[in-house]
VOGU-3710 file (C-alpha; in Angstrom, 3 decimals, decimal comma):
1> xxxxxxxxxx> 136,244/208,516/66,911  133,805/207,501/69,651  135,136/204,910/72,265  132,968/201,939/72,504  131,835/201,570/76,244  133,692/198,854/78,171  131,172/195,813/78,911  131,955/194,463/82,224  131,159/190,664/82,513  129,564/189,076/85,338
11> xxxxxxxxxx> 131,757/187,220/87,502  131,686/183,552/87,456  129,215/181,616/89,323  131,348/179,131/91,501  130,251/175,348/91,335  129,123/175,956/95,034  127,042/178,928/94,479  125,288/177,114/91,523  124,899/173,089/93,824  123,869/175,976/96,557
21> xxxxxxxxxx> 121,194/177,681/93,810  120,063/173,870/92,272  119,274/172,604/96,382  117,532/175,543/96,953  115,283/175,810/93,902  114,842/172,225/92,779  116,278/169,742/95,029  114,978/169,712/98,456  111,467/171,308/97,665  111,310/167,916/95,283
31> xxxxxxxxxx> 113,393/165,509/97,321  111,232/166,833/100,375  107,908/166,084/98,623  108,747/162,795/97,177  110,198/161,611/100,638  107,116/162,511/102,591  104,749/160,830/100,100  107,467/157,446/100,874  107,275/157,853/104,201  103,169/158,334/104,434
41> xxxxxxxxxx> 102,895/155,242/101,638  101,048/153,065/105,004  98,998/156,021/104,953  97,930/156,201/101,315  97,049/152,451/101,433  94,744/153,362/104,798  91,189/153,439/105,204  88,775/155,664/107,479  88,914/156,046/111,295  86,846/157,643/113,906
51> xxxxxxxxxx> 85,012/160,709/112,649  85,212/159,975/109,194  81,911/159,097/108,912  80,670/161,893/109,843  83,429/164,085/107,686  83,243/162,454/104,885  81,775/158,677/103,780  78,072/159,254/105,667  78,014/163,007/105,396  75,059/163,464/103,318
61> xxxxxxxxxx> 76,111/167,210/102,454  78,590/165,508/99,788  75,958/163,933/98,106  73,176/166,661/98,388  72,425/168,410/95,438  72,405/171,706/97,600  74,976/170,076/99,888  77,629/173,187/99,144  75,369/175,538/99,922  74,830/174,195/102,598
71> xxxxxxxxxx> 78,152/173,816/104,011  78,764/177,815/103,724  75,178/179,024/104,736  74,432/176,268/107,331  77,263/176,335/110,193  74,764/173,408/112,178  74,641/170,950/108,855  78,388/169,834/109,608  80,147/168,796/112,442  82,143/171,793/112,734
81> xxxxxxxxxx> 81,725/174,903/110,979  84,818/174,780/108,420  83,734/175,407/105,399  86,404/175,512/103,206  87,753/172,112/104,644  83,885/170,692/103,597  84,481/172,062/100,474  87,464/170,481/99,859  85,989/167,158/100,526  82,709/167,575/98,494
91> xxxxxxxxxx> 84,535/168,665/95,194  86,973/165,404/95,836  84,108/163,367/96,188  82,640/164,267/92,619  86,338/163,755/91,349  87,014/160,319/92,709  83,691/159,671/94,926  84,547/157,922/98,163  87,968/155,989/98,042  89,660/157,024/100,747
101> xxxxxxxxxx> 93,360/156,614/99,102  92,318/160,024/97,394  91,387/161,979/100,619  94,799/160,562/102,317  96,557/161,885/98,989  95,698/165,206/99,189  96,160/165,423/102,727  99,458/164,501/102,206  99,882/166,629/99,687  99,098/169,737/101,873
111> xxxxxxxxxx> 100,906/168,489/104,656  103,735/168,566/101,949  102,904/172,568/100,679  103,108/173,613/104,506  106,350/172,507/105,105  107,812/174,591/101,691  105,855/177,520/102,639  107,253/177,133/106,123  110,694/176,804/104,563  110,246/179,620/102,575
121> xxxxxxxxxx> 109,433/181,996/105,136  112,185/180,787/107,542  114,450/181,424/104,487  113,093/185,606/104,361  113,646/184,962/107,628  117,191/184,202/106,942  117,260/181,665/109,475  120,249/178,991/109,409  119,268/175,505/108,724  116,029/176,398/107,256
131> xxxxxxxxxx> 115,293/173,627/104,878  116,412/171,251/108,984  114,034/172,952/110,615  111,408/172,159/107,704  112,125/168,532/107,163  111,480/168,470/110,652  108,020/169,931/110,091  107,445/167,408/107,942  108,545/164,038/109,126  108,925/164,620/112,535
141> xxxxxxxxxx> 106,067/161,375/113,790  103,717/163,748/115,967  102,626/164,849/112,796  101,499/161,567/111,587  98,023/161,669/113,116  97,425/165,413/111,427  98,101/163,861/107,986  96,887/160,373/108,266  93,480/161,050/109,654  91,222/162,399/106,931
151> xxxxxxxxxx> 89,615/164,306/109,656  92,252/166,544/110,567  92,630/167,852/106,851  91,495/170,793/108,792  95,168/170,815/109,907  97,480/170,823/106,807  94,669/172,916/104,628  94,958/175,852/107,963  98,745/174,971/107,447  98,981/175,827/104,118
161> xxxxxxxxxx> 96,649/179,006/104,519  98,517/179,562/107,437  101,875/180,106/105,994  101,149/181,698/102,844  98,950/184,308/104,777  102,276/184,868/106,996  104,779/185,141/103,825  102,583/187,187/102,142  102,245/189,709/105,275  106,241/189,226/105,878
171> xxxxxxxxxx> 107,078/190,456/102,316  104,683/193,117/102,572  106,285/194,287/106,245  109,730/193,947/105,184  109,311/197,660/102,792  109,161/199,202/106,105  107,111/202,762/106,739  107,829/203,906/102,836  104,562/204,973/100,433  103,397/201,292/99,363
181> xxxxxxxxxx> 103,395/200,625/96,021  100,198/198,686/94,393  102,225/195,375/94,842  103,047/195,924/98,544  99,295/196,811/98,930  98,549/193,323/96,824  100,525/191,605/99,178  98,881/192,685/102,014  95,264/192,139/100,758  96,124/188,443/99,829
191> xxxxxxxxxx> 97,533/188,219/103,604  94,195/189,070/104,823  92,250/186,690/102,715  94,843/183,875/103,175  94,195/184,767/107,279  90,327/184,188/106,330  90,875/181,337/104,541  93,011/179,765/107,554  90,008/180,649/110,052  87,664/178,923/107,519
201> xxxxxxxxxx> 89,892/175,678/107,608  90,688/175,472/111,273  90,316/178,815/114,499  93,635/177,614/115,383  94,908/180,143/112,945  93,396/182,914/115,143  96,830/182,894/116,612  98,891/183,853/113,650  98,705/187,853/114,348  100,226/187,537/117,746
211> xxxxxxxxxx> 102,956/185,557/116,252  103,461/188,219/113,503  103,597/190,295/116,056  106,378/188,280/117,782  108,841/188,436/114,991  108,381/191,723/114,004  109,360/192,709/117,584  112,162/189,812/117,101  113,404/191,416/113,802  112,973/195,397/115,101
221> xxxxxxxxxx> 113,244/195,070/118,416  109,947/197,057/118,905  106,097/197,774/117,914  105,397/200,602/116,314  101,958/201,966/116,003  101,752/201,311/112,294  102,772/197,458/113,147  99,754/197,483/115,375  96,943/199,615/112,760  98,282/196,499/110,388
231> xxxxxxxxxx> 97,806/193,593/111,943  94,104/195,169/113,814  92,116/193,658/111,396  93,897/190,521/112,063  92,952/190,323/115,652  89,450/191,312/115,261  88,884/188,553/112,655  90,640/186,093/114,945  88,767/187,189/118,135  85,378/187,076/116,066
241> xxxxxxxxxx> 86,238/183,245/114,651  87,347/182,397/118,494  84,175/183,184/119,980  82,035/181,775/116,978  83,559/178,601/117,192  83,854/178,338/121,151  80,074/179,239/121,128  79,649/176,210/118,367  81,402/173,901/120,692  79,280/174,351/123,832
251> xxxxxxxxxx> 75,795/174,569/121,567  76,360/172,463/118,985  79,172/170,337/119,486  78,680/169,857/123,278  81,577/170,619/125,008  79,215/171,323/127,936  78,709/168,818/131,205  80,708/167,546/134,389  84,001/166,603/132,268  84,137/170,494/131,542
261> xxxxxxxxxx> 83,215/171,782/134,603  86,668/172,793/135,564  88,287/175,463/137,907  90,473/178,340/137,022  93,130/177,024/139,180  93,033/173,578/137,104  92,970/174,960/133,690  96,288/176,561/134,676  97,533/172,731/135,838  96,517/171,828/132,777
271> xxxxxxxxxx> 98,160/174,425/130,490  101,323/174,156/132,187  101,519/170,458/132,170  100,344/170,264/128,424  103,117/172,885/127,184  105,987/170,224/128,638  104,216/167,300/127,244  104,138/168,489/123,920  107,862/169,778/124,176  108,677/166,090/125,623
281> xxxxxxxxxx> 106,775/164,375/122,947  108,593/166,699/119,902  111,948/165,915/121,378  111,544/162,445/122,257  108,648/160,639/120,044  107,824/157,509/122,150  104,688/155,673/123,178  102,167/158,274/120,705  99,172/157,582/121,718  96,010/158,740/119,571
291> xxxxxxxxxx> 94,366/158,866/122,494  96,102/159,980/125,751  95,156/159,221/129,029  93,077/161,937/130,760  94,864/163,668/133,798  93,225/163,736/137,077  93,637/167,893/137,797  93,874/168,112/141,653  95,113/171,711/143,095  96,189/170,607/146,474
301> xxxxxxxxxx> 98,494/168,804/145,136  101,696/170,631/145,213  103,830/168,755/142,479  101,437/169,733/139,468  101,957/173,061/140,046  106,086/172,583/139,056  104,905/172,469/135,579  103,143/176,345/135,192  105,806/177,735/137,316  108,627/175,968/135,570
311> xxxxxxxxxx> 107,334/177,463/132,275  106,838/180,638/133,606  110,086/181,025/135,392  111,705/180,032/131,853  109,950/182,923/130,197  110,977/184,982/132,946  114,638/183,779/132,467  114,887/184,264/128,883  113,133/187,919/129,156  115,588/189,007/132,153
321> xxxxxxxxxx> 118,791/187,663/129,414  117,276/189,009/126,106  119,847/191,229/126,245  122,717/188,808/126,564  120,928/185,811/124,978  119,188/187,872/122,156  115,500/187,644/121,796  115,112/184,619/119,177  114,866/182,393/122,521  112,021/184,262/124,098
331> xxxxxxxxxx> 110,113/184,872/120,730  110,412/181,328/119,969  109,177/180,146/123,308  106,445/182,422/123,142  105,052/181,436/119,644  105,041/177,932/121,011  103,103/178,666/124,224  100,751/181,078/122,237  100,052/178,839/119,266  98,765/176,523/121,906
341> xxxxxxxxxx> 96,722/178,528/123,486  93,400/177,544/122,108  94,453/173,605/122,683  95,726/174,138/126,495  92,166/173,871/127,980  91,034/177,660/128,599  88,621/177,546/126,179  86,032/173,795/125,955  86,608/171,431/123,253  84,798/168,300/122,709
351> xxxxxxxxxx> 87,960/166,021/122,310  88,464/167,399/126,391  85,892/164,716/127,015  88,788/161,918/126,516  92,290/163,502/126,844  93,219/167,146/127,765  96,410/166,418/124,791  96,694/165,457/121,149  99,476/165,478/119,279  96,823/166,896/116,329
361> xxxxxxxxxx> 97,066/169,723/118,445  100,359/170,741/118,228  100,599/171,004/114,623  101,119/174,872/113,895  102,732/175,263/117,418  105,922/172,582/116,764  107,533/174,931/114,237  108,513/176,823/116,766  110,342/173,906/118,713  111,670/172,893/115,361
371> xxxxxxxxxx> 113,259/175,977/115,102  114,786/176,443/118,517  116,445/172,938/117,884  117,960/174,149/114,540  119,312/176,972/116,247  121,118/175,327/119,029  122,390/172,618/116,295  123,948/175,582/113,895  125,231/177,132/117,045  126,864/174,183/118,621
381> xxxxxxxxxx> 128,342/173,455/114,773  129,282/177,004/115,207  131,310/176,890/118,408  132,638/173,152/118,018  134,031/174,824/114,504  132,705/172,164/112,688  132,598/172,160/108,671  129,349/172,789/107,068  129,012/169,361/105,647  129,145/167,618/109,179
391> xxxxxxxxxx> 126,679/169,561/110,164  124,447/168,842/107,145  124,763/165,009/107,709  123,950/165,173/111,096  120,532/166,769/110,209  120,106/164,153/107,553  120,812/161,303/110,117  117,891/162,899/112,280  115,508/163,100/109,847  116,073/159,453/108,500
401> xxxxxxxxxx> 115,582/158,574/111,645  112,225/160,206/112,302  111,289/158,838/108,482  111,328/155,653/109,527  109,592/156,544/113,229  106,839/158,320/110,955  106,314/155,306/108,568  106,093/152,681/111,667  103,525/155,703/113,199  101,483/155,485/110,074
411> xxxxxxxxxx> 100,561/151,753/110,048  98,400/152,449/113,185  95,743/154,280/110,957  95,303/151,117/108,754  91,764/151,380/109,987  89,507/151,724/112,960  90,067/148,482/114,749  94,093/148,732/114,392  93,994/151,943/115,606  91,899/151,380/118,992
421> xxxxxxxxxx> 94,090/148,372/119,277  97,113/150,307/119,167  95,882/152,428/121,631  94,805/149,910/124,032  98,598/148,452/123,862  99,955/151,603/124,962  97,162/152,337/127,484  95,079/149,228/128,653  92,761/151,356/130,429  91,512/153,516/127,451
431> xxxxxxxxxx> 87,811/153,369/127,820  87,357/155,305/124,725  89,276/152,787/122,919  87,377/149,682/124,761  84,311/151,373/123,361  84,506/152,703/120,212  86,399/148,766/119,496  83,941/146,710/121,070  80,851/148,838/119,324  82,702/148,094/115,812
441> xxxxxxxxxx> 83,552/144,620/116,970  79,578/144,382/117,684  78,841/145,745/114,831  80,699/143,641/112,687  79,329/140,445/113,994  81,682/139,875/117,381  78,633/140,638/119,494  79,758/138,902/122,512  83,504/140,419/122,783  82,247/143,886/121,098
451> xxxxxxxxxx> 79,634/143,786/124,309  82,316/142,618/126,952  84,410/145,664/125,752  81,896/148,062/125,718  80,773/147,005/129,969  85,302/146,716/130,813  85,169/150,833/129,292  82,060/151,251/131,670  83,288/149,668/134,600  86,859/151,716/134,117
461> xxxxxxxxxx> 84,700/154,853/133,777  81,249/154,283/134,977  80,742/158,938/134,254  80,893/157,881/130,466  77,849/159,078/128,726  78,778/158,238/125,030  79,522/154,925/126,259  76,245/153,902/128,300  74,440/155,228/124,681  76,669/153,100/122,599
471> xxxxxxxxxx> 75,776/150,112/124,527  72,075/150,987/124,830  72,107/151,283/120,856  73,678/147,864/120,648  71,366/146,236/123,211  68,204/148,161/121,697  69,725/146,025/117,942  69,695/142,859/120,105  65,846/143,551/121,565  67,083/143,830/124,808
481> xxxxxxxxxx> 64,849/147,314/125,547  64,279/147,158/128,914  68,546/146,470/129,587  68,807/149,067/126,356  66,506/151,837/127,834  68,573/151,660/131,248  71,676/152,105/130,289  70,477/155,425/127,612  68,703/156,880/130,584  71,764/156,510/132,859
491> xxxxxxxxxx> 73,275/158,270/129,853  71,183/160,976/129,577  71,492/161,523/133,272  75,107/161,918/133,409  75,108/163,604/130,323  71,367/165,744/129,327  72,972/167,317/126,512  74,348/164,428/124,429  71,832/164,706/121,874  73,059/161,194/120,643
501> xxxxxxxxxx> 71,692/159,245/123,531  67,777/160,707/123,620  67,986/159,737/119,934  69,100/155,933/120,405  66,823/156,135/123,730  63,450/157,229/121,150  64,723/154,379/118,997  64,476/151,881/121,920  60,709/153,656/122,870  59,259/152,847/118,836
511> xxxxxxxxxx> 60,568/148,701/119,575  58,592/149,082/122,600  55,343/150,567/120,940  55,871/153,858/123,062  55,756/155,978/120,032  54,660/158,993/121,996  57,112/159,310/124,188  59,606/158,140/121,215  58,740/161,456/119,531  59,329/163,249/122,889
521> xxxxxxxxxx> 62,970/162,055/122,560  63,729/162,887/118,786  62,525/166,489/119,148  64,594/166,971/122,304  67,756/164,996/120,484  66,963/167,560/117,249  66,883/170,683/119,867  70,192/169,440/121,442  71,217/169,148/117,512  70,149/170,387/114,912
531> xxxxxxxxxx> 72,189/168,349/112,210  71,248/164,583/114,450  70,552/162,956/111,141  69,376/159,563/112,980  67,093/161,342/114,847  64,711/163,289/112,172  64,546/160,432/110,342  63,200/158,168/112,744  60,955/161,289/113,975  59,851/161,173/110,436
541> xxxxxxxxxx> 58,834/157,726/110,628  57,443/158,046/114,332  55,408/161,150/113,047  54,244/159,296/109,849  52,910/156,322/112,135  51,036/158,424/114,689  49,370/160,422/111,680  51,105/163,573/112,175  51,469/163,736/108,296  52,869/167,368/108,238
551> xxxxxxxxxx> 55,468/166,850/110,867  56,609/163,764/109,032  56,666/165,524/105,932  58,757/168,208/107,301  61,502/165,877/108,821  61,418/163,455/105,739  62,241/166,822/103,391  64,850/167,745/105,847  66,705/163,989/105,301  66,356/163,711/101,542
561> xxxxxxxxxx> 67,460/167,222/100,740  70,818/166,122/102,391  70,645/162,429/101,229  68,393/161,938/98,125  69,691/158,743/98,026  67,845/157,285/101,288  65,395/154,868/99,927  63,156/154,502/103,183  62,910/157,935/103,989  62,093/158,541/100,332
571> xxxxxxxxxx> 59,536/155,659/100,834  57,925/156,875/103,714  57,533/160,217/102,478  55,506/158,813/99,400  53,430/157,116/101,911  53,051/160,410/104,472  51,986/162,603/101,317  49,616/160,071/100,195  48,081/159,452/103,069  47,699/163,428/104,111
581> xxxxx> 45,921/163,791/100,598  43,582/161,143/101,151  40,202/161,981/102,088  38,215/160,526/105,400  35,254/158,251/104,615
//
């Protein structure tokens, strides 16, 4: 008689193991989510800020019947070339048009995604205090201005991209050297078109094969050559997006003029001071400013040189005591410093105009602090021998602290003129904030404080190009051209490139009757840039006056294939057609 095989039963899962399995699969990815969108709830209720206009409620590529086309094939028809971010905001316009409350959902929404794919990969990672390190990530308040500005959705969709392109590549690494099977080869295909879709969201990604390359080394203690043939394609896609977009900034943005004229010697200055005011700002969150002051960069003078050599000498310290410290130290000061990289003023961006900082900025790079923080907390639990549970409520205590730092952050985007007022109560002297609040004050019907605003941000910074053409557009509104016309000139002389300025400048030159030389001016603001939507309409007009029906036709086609809704340029097209059809005599 056959014996009937022994079954051996599974052995019981504990009550730990299982409260262990329910935080780690259901709990915190929900209580995380539903926490953040608490905490952002001043957020949700916001409206639009600086640059939102030009992202999203008077972009005329949301509303143009070839307006996605247009996003992909034309890199000058947006403000920056990110097309999938564009995208993003021209299919939620056809969901739920304009309201803003849907744009701040979705950014929080990503923000949210980020963190769990974060946590997820610190979990592969098998890093203690994972789900810490990503709660930080996601309430920590630097990270306020990221999610709250509709703008910056360019951060938390690269996040997402980001960190799924970084799992993916992680789970395809981990087989090691062994013949890949068709999921490992999946994996790694999806890691490269996450990578593109990062790139396509925001070039700060460009940095994510380095740090790949960081924790394999971490991890293995070495590089192979294989390591290197992977992540290849990486680079060169990184490099290319790096030089496209640092070419878009100087032609088409205009990170070009005196305020970028800087030395070798003070980009270092700036680099170095940068990487210790981000590290100060993550570890103590006080006085955020959405606009920082801008340094004065001297060489000569010897104490701004402490912060480069300080940073260096730490890297120097921690790669001299890898052995004894281990290398998680040095790895994770390194993926700081070299997420940074394309923020710490090597390379010219446009915000470098105000503020060399931005706590925007520092969004993919504060992981990294995050994570050096958890380690020293689970390490000092560690040594102190304290129980698992005071550890936990510690963390908890530090993140309900930052909650309530992030939700008192997030009333400052309420809407454009609480946000320049903010600013101006942390830094008086913000001439960017005098200006851009005393234009919307003028604007709005305060024309005599909205003008005294505007001259204080002039007189505090009398090199300030946008802000002589701001005022000239005000005065040119008021009829004062001759006062208007002197302060665009002094514009355009401190600044030739700011395509902005010859446009307002043409617009004083049409009051006047100078429609000649207003012509002049539009052409030059439209060579400057392209996409100066101001400035081919009124050259339509100006073209349409002086009889130049074809030119005008040209320009007027140009503005209603990207806003078919503009009833005067639709109106003086009619008129430009009719009256090139109409015969002399």
């Amino acid at each position: 008689m056959a014996k009937t095989a022994r079954r051996h039963s599974e052995p019981p899962v504990s009550a730990a193991q299982s409260a262990a399995t329910f935080w780690r699969s259901i709990a915190f990815p929900a209580g995380l989510i539903l926490t953040l969108f608490v905490v952002y709830l001043p957020a949700i209720r916001a409206g639009y800020i600086w640059d939102d206009d030009d992202y999203v409620y008077k972009n005329p590529l949301l509303s143009s019947p070839d307006g996605f086309q247009r996003i992909w094939s034309d890199p000058a028809a947006s403000p920056q070339y990110y097309p999938l971010v564009f995208s993003t905001f021209w299919l939620e316009s056809r969901l739920w048009g304009l309201a803003p409350m849907g744009f701040h959902l979705v950014n929080i929404a990503l923000h949210g995604l980020a963190s769990l794919l974060l946590w997820r990969i610190l979990r592969f990672l098998q890093i203690p205090l994972a789900w810490f390190v990503a709660g930080l990530f996601a309430l920590h308040p630097i990270q306020v201005e990221s999610v709250a500005w509709i703008t910056e959705r360019k951060n938390v969709l690269c996040g997402v991209f980001y960190f799924a392109s970084a799992l993916c590549f992680l789970r395809f690494d981990s087989s090691g050297p062994a013949i890949r099977s068709r999921r490992q080869s999946l994996l790694y295909l999806a890691s490269l078109t996450l990578f593109v879709c990062a790139l396509f969201s925001k070039t700060i990604a460009c940095s994510l094969p380095a740090a790949l390359a960081l924790i394999i080394w971490w991890k293995r203690g070495k590089l192979t050559t294989i390591d290197c043939l992977r992540l290849l394609p990486m680079f060169l896609l990184g490099l290319a997006a790096a030089l496209m977009t640092a070419w878009f900034e100087r032609s088409h943005v205009g990170a070009t003029g005196a305020a970028f004229d800087l030395s070798a010697a003070q980009r270092i200055l700036i680099a170095g001071r940068a990487i210790w005011f981000y590290v100060g700002k993550i570890l103590w969150p006080h006085s955020l400013i959405f606009i920082y002051p801008r340094w004065v960069v001297d060489p000569r003078q010897w104490t701004g040189w402490i912060y480069p050599l300080t940073a260096a000498a730490l890297l120097t310290c921690l790669w001299a005591f890898r052995t004894r410290l281990g290398r998680g130290p040095l790895v994770g000061c390194l993926l700081f410093a070299g997420t940074l990289v394309p923020a710490l003023g090597f390379i010219n961006v446009y915000p470098m105009r105000y503020s060399f900082v931005a706590d925007h900025f520092q969004y993919l790079a504060a992981p990294a602090v995050f994570l050096l923080l958890a380690t020293l907390v689970a390490w000092a639990g560690s040594r102190l021998s304290l129980n698992s549970s005071i550890t936990t409520t510690g963390c908890l205590a530090i993140l309900a602290v930052l909650c309530m730092l992030t939700s008192r952050q997030c009333v400052q985007y309420k809407d454009e003129p609480t946000l320049w007022r903010a600013t101006l109560d942390k830094d008086p002297r913000s001439w960017t904030a005098l200006n851009n609040l005393g234009f919307f004050l003028a604007q709005s019907g305060d024309s005599d404080q909205g003008l005294d605003m505007m001259r204080r941000a002039l007189v505090i910074n009398p090199e300030y190009a946008e802000g002589h053409s701001n005022l000239g557009a005000f005065l040119v509104s008021r009829g004062q051209l001759d006062l208007a016309m002197r302060e665009l000139e002094t514009a355009i002389r401190l600044d030739p490139t700011l395509s902005g300025a010859h446009s307002n400048l043409g617009a004083a030159l049409v009051h006047a009757g100078r429609v000649d030389d207003a012509v002049k001016r539009f052409y030059e603001a439209i060579r400057l840039n392209s996409a100066n939507y101001d400035a081919r309409f009124n050259l339509g007009c100006a073209l349409a006056h002086l009889g130049r029906q074809a030119e005008a036709i040209e320009q007027l086609q140009w503005v209603l294939r990207l806003n078919p809704a503009e009833r005067e340029a639709e109106d003086c097209l009619r008129k430009a057609m009719s009256d090139s059809t109409r015969k002399p005599g």
